[in-house]
SEMI-490675 format. One record per atom (N, C-alpha, C): atom name; residue in three letters; x, y, z; residue number from 0. Coordinates in steps of 0.05 Angstrom, whole numbers, plus 5000, padded with zeros to 4 digits. Example, Ala and Ser with C-alpha at 12.3 -4.5 7.8 and 13.67 -1.06 7.14 Angstrom:
% residues 2
@atom=N type=Ala x=5264 y=4886 z=5156 seq=0
@atom=CA type=Ala x=5246 y=4910 z=5156 seq=0
@atom=C type=Ala x=5264 y=4934 z=5156 seq=0
@atom=N type=Ser x=5257 y=4955 z=5142 seq=1
@atom=CA type=Ser x=5273 y=4979 z=5143 seq=1
@atom=C type=Ser x=5258 y=5001 z=5157 seq=1
% end
This chain:
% residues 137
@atom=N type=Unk x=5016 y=4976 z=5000 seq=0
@atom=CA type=Unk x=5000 y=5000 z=5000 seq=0
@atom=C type=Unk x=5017 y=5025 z=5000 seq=0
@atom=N type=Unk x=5040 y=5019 z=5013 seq=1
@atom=CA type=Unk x=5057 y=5043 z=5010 seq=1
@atom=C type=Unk x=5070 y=5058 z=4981 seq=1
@atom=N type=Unk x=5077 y=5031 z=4972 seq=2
@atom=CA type=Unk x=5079 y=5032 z=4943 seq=2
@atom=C type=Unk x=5064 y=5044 z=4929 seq=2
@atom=N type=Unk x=5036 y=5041 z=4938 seq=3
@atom=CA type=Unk x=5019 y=5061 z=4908 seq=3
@atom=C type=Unk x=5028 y=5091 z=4925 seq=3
@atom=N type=Unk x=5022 y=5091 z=4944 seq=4
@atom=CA type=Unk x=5025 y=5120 z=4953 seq=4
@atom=C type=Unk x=5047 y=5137 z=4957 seq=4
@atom=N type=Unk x=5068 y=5119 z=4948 seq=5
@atom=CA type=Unk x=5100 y=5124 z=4941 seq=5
@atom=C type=Unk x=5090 y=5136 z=4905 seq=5
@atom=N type=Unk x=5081 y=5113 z=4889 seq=6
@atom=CA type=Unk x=5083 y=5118 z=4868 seq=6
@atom=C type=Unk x=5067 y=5145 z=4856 seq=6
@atom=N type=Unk x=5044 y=5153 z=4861 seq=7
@atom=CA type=Unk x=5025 y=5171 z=4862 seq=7
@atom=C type=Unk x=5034 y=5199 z=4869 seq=7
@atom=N type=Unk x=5054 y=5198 z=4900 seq=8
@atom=CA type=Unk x=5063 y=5229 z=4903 seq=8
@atom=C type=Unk x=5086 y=5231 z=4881 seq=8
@atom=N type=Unk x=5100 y=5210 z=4882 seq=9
@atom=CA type=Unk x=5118 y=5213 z=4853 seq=9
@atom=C type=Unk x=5113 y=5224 z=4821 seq=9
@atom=N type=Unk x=5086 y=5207 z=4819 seq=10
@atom=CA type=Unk x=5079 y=5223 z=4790 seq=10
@atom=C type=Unk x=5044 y=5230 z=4788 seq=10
@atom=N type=Unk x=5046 y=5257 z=4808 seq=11
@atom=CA type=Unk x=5022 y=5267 z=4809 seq=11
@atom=C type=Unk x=5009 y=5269 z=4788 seq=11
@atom=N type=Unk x=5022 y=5280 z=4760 seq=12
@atom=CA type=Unk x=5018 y=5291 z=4738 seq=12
@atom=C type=Unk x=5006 y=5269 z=4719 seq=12
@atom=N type=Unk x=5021 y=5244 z=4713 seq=13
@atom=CA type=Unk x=5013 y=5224 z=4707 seq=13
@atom=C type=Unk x=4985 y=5213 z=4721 seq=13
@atom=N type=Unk x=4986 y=5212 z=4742 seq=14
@atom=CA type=Unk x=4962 y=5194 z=4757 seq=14
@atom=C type=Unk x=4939 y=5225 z=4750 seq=14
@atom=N type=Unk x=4952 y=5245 z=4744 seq=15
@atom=CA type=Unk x=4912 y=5266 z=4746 seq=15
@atom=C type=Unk x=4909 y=5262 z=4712 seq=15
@atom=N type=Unk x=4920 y=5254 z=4700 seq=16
@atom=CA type=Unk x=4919 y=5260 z=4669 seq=16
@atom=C type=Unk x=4902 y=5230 z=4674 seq=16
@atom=N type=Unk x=4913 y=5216 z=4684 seq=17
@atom=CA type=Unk x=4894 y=5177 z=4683 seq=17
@atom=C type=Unk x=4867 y=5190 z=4688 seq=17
@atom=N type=Unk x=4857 y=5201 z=4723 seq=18
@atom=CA type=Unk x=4842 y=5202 z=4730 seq=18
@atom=C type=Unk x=4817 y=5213 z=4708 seq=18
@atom=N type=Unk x=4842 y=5235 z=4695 seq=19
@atom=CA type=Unk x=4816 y=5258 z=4677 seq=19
@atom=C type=Unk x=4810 y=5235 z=4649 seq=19
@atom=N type=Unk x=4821 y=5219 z=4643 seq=20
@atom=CA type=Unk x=4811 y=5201 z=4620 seq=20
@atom=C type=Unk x=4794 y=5181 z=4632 seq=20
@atom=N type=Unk x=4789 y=5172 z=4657 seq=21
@atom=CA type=Unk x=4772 y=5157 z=4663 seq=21
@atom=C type=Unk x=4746 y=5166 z=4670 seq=21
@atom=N type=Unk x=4747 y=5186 z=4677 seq=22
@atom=CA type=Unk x=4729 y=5202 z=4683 seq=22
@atom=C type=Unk x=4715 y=5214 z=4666 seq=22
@atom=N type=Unk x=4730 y=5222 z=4631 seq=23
@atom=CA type=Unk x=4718 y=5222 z=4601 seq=23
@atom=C type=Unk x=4701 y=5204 z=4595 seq=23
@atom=N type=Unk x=4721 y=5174 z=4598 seq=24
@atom=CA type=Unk x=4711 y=5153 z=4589 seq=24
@atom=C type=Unk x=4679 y=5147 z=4600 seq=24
@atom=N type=Unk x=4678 y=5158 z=4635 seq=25
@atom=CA type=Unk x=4651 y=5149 z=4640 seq=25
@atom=C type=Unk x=4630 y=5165 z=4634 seq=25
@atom=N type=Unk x=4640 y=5192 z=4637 seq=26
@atom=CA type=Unk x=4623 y=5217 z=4629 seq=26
@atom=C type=Unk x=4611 y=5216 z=4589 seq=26
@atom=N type=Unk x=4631 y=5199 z=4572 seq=27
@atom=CA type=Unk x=4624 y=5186 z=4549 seq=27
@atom=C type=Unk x=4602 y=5172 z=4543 seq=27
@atom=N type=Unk x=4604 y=5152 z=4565 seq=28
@atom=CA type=Unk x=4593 y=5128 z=4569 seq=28
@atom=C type=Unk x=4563 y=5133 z=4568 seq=28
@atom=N type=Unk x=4564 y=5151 z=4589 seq=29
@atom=CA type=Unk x=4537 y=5147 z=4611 seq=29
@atom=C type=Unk x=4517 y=5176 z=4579 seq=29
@atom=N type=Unk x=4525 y=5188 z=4567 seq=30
@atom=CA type=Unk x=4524 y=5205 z=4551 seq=30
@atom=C type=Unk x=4511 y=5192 z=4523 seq=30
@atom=N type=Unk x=4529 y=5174 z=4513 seq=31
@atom=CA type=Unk x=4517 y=5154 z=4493 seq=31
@atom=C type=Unk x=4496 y=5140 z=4497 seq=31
@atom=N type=Unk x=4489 y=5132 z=4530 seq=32
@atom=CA type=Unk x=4476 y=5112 z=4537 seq=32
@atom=C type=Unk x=4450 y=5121 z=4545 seq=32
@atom=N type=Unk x=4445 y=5155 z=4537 seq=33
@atom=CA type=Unk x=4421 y=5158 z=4537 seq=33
@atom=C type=Unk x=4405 y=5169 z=4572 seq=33
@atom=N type=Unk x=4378 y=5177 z=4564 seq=34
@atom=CA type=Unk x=4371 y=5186 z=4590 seq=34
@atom=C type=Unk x=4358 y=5164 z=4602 seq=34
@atom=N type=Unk x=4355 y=5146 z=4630 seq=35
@atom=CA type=Unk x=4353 y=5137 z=4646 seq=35
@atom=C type=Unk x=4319 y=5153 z=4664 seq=35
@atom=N type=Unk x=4298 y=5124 z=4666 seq=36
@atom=CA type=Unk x=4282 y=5133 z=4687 seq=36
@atom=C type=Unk x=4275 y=5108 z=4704 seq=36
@atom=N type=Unk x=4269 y=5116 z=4727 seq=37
@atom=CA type=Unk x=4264 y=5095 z=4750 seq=37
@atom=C type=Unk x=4249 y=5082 z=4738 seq=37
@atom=N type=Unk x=4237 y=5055 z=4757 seq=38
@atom=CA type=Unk x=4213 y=5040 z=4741 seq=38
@atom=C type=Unk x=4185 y=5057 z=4761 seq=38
@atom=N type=Unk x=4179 y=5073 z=4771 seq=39
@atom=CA type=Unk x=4159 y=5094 z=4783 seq=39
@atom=C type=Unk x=4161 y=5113 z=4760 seq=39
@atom=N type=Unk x=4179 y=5122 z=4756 seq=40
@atom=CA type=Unk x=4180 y=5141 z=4728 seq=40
@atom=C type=Unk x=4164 y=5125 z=4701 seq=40
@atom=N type=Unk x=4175 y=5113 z=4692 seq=41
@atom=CA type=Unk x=4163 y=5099 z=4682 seq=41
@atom=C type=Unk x=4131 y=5083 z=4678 seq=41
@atom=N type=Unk x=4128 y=5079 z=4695 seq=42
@atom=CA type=Unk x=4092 y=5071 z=4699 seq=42
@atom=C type=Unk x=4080 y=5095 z=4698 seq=42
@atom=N type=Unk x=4097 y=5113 z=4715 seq=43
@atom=CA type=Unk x=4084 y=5150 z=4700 seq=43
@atom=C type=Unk x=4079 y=5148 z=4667 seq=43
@atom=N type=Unk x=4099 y=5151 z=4659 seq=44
@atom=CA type=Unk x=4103 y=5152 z=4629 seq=44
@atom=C type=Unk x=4084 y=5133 z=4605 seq=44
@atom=N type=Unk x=4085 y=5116 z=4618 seq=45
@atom=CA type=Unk x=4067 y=5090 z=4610 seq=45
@atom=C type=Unk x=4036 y=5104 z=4609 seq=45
@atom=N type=Unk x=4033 y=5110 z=4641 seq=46
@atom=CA type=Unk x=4004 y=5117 z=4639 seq=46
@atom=C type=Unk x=3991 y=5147 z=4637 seq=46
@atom=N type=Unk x=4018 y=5160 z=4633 seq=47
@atom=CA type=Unk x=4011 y=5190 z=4630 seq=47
@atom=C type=Unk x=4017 y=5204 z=4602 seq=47
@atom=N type=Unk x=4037 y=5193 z=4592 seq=48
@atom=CA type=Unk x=4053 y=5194 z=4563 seq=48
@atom=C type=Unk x=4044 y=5178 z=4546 seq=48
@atom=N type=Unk x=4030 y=5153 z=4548 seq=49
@atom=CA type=Unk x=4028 y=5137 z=4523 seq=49
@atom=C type=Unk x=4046 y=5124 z=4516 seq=49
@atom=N type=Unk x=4073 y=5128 z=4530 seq=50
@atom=CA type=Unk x=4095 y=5116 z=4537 seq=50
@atom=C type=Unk x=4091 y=5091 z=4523 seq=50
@atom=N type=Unk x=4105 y=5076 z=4494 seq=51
@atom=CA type=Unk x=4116 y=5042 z=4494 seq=51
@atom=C type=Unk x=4142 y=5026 z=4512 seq=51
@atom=N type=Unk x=4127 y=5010 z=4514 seq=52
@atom=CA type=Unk x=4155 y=4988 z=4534 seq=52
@atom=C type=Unk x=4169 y=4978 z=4508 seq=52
@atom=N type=Unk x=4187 y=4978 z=4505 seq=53
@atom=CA type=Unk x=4200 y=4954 z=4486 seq=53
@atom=C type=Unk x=4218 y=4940 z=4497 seq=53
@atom=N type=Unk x=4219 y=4906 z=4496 seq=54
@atom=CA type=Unk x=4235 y=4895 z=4507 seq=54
@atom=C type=Unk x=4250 y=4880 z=4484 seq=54
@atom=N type=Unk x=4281 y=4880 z=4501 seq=55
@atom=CA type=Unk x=4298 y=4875 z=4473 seq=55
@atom=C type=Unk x=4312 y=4846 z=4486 seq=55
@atom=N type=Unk x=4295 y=4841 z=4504 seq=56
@atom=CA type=Unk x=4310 y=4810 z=4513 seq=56
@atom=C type=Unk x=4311 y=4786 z=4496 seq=56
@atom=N type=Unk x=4310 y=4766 z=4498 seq=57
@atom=CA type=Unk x=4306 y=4738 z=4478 seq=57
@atom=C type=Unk x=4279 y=4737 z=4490 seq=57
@atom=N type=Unk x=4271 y=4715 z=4460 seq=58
@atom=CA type=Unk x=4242 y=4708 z=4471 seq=58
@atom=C type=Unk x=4241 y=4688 z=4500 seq=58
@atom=N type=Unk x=4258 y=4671 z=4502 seq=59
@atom=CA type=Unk x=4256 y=4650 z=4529 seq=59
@atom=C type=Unk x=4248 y=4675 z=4556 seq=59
@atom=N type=Unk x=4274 y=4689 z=4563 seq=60
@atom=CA type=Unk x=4265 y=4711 z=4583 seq=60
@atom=C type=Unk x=4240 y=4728 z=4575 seq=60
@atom=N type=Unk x=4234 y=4743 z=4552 seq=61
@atom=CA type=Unk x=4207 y=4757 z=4544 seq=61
@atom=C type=Unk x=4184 y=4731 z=4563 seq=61
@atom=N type=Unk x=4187 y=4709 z=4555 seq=62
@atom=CA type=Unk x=4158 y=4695 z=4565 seq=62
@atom=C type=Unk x=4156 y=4688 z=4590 seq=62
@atom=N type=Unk x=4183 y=4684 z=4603 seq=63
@atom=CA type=Unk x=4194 y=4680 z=4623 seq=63
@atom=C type=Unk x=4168 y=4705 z=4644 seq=63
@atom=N type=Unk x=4174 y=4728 z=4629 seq=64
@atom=CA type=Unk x=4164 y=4745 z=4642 seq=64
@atom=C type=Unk x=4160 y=4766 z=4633 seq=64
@atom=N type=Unk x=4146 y=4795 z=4634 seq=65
@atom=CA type=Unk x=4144 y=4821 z=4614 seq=65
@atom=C type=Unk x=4124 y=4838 z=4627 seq=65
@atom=N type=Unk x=4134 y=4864 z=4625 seq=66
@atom=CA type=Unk x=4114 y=4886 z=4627 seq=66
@atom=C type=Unk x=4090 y=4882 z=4610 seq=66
@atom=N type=Unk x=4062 y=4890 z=4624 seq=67
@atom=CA type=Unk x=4047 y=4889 z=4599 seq=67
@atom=C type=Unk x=4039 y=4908 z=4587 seq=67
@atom=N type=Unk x=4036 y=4889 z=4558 seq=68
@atom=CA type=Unk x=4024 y=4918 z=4535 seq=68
@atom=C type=Unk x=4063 y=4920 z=4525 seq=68
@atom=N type=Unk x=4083 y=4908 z=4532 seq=69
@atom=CA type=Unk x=4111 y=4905 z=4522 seq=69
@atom=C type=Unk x=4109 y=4897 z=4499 seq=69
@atom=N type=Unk x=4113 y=4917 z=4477 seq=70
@atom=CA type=Unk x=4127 y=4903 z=4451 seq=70
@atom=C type=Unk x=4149 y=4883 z=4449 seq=70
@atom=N type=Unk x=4162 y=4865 z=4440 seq=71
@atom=CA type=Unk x=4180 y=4852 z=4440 seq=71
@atom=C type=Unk x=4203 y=4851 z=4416 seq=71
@atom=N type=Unk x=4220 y=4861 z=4415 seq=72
@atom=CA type=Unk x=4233 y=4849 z=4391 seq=72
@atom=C type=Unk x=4267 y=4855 z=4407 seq=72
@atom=N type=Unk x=4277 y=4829 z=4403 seq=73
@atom=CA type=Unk x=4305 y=4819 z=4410 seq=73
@atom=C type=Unk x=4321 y=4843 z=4402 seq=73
@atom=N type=Unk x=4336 y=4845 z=4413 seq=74
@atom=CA type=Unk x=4373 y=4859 z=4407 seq=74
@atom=C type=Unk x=4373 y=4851 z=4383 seq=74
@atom=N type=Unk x=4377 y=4832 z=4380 seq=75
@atom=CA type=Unk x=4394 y=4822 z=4355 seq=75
@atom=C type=Unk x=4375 y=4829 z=4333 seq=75
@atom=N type=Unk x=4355 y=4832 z=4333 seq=76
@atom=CA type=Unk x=4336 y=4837 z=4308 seq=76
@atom=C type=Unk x=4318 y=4870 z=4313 seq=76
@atom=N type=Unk x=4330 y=4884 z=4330 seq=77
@atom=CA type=Unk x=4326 y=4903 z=4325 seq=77
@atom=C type=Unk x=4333 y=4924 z=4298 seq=77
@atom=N type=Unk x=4351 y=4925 z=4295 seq=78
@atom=CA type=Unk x=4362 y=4945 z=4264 seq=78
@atom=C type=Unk x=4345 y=4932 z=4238 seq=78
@atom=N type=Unk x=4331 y=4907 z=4245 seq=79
@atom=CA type=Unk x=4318 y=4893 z=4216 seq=79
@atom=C type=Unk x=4290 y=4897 z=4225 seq=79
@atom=N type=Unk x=4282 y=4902 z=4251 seq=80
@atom=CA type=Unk x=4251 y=4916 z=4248 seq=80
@atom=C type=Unk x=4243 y=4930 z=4258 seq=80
@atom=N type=Unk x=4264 y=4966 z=4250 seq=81
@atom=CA type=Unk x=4258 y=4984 z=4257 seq=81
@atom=C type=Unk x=4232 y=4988 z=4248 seq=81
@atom=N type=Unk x=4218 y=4989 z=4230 seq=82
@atom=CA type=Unk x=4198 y=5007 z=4214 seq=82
@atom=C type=Unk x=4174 y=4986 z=4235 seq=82
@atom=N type=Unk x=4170 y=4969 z=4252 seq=83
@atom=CA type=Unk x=4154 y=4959 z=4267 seq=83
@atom=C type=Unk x=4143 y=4978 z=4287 seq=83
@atom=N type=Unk x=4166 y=5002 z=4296 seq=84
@atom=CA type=Unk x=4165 y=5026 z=4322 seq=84
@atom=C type=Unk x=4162 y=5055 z=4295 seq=84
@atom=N type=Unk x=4157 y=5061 z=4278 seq=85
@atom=CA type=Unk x=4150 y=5073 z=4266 seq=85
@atom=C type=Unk x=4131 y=5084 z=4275 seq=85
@atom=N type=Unk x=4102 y=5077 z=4277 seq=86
@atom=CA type=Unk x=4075 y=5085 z=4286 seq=86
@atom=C type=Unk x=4083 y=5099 z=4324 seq=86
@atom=N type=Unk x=4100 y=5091 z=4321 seq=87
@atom=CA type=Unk x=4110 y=5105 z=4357 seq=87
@atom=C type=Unk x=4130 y=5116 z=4352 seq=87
@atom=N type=Unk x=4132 y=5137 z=4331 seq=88
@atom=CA type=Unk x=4159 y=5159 z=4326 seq=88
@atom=C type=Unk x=4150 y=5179 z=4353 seq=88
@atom=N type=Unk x=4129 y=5191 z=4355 seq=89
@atom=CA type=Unk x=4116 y=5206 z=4368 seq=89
@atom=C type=Unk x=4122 y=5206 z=4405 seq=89
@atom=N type=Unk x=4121 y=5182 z=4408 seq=90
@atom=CA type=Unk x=4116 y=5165 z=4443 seq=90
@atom=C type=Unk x=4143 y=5168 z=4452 seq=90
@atom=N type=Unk x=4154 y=5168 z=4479 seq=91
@atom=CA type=Unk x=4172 y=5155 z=4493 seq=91
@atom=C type=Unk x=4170 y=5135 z=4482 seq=91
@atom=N type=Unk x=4194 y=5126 z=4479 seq=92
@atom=CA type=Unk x=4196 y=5091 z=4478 seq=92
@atom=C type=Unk x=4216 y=5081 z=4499 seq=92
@atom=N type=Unk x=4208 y=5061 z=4524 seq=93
@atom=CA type=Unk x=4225 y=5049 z=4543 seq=93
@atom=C type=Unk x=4234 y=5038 z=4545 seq=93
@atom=N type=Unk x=4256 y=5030 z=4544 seq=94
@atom=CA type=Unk x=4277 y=5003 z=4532 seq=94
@atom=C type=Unk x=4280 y=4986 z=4556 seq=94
@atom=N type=Unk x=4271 y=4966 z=4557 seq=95
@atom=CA type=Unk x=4275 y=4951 z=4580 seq=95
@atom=C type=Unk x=4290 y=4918 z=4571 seq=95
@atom=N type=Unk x=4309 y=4912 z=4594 seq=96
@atom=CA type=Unk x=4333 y=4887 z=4577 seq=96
@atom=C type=Unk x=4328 y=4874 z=4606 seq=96
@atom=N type=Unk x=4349 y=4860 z=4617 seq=97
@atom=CA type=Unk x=4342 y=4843 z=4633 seq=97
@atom=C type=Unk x=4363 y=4856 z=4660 seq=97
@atom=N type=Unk x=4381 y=4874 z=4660 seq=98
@atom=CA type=Unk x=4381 y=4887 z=4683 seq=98
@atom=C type=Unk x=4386 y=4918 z=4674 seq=98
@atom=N type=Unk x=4387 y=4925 z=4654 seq=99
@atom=CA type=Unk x=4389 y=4953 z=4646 seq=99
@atom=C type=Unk x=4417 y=4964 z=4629 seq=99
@atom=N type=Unk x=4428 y=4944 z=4632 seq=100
@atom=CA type=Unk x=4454 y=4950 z=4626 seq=100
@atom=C type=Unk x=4464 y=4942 z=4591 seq=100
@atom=N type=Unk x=4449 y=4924 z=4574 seq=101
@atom=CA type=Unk x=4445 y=4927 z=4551 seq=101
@atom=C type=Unk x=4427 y=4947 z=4531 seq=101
@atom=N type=Unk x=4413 y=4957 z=4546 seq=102
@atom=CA type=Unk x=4403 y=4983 z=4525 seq=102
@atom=C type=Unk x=4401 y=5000 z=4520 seq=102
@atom=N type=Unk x=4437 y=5013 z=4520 seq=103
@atom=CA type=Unk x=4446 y=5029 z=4514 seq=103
@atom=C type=Unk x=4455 y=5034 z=4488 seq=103
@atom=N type=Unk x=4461 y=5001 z=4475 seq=104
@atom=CA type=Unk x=4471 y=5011 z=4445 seq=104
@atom=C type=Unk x=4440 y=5010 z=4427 seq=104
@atom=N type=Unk x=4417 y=4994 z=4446 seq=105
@atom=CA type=Unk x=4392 y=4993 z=4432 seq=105
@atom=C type=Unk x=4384 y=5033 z=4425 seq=105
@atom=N type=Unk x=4384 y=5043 z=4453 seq=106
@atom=CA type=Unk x=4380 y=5063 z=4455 seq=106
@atom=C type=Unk x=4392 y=5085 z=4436 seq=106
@atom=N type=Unk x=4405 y=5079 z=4440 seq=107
@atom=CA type=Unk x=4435 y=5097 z=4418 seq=107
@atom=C type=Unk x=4421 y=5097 z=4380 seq=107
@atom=N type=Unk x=4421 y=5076 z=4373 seq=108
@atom=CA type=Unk x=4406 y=5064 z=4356 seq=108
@atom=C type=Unk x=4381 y=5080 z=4348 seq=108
@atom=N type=Unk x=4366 y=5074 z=4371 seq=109
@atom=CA type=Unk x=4336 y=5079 z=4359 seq=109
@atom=C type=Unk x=4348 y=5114 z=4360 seq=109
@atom=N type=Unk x=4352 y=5133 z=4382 seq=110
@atom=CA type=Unk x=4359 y=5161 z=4383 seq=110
@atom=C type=Unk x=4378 y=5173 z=4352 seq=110
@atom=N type=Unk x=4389 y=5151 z=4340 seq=111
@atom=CA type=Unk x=4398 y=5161 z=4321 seq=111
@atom=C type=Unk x=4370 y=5158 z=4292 seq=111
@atom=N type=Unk x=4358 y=5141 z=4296 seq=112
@atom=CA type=Unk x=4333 y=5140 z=4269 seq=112
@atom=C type=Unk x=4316 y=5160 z=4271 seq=112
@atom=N type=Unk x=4315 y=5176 z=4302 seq=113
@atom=CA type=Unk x=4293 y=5200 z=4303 seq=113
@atom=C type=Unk x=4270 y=5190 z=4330 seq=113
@atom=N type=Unk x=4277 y=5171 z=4331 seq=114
@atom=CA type=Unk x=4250 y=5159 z=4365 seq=114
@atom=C type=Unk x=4273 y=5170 z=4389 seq=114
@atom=N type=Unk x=4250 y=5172 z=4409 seq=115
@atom=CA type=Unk x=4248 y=5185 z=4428 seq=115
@atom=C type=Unk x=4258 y=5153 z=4454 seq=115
@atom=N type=Unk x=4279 y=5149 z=4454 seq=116
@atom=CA type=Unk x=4288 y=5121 z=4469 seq=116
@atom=C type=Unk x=4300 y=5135 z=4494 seq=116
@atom=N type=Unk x=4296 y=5116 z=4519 seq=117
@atom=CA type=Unk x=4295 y=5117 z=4542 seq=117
@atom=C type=Unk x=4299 y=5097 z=4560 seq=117
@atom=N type=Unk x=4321 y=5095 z=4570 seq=118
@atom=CA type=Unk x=4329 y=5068 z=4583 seq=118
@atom=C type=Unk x=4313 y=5064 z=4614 seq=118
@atom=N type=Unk x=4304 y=5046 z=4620 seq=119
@atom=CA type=Unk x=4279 y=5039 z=4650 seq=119
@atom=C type=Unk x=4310 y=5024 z=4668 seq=119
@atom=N type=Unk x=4323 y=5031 z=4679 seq=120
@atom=CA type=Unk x=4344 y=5032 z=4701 seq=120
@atom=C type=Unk x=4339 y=5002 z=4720 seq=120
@atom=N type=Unk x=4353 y=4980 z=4711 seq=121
@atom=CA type=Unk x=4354 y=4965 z=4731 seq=121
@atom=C type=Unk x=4337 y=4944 z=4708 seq=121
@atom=N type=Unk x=4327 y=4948 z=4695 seq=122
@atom=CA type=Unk x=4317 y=4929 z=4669 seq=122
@atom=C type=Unk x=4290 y=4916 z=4691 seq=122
@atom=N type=Unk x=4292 y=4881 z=4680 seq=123
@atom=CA type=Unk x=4269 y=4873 z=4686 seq=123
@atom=C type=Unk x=4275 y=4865 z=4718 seq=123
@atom=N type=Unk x=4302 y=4865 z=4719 seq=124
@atom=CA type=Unk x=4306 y=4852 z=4747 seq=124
@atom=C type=Unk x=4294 y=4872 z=4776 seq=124
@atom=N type=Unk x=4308 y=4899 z=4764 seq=125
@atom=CA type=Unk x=4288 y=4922 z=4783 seq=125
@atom=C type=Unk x=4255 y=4922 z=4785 seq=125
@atom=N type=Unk x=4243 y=4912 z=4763 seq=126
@atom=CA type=Unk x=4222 y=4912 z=4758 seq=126
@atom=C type=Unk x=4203 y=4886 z=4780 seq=126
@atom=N type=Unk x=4220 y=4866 z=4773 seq=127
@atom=CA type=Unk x=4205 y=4847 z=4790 seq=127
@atom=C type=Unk x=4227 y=4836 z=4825 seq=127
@atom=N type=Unk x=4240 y=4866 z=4829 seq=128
@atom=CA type=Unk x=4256 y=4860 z=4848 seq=128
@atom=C type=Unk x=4236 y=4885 z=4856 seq=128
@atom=N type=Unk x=4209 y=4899 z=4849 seq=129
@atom=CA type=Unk x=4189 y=4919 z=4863 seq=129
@atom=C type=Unk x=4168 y=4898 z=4866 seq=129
@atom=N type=Unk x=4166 y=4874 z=4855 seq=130
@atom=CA type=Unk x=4138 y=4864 z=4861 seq=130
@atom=C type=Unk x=4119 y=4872 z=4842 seq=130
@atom=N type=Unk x=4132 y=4884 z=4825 seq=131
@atom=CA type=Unk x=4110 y=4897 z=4809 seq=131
@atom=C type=Unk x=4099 y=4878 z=4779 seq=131
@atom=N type=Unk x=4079 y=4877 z=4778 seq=132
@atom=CA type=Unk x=4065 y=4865 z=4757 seq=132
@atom=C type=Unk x=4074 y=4850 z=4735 seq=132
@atom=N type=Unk x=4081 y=4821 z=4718 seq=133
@atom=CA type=Unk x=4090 y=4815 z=4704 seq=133
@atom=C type=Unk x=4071 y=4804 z=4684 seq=133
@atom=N type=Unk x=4068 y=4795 z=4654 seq=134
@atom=CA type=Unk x=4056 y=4778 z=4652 seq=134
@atom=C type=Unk x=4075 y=4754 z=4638 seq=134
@atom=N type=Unk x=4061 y=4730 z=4643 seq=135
@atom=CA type=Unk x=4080 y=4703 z=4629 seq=135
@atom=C type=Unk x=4069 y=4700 z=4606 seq=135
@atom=N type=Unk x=4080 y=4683 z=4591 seq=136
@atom=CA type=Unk x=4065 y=4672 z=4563 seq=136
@atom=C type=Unk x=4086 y=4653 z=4547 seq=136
% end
């Protein structure tokens, strides 16, 4: 432990130049990845906005479990059926994955065709880690 704190007063300059690129890197990150709402925000939005859910999980988890009234279409086949969220250029659209942390490049994506994308924080796992409503199928 002394060592890092040997090494650090040694090359202050070096270690603030790291700090300030990591600190880009997340301030990048979190920037690409779009705006973020609770799942209470969200059931707002849903029932006050007209708000769509879209879920970009696989179908096994989608049946597993889902918001309802959740559109469904996978990650992987999103870019081939954009023109499906067309009729919802207008709406929030809520991107919900299975803990929140994949739909950011969905998000990115749809924000670049012209929709209004919005990542639901904590995905489905926040969702049914509130107790809150699922349906199976």
């Amino acid at each position: 432990m002394t060592q890092l704190f040997d090494f650090i007063g040694n090359n202050v300059v070096l270690v603030s130049i790291w700090m300030g690129f990591v600190f880009l890197l997340l301030w990048d990150n979190k920037r690409r990845s779009g705006a973020t709402v609770s799942t209470s925000d969200a059931i707002r939005m849903i029932n006050k906005e007209n708000a769509v859910v879209l879920d970009i999980r696989e179908q096994k988890d989608f049946s597993a479990g889902h918001i309802a009234n959740a559109m469904h279409i996978p990650y992987a086949s999103l870019a081939t059926r954009l023109s499906e969220l067309n009729t919802h250029k207008e709406q929030p659209i809520i991107l919900v994955c299975k803990s929140g942390q994949t739909v950011g490049m969905a998000g990115k994506m749809l924000r670049e065709k012209g929709f209004n994308a919005i990542r639901m924080q904590g995905g489905m796992m926040e969702w049914t880690g509130q107790n809150l409503p699922v349906v199976r199928k």
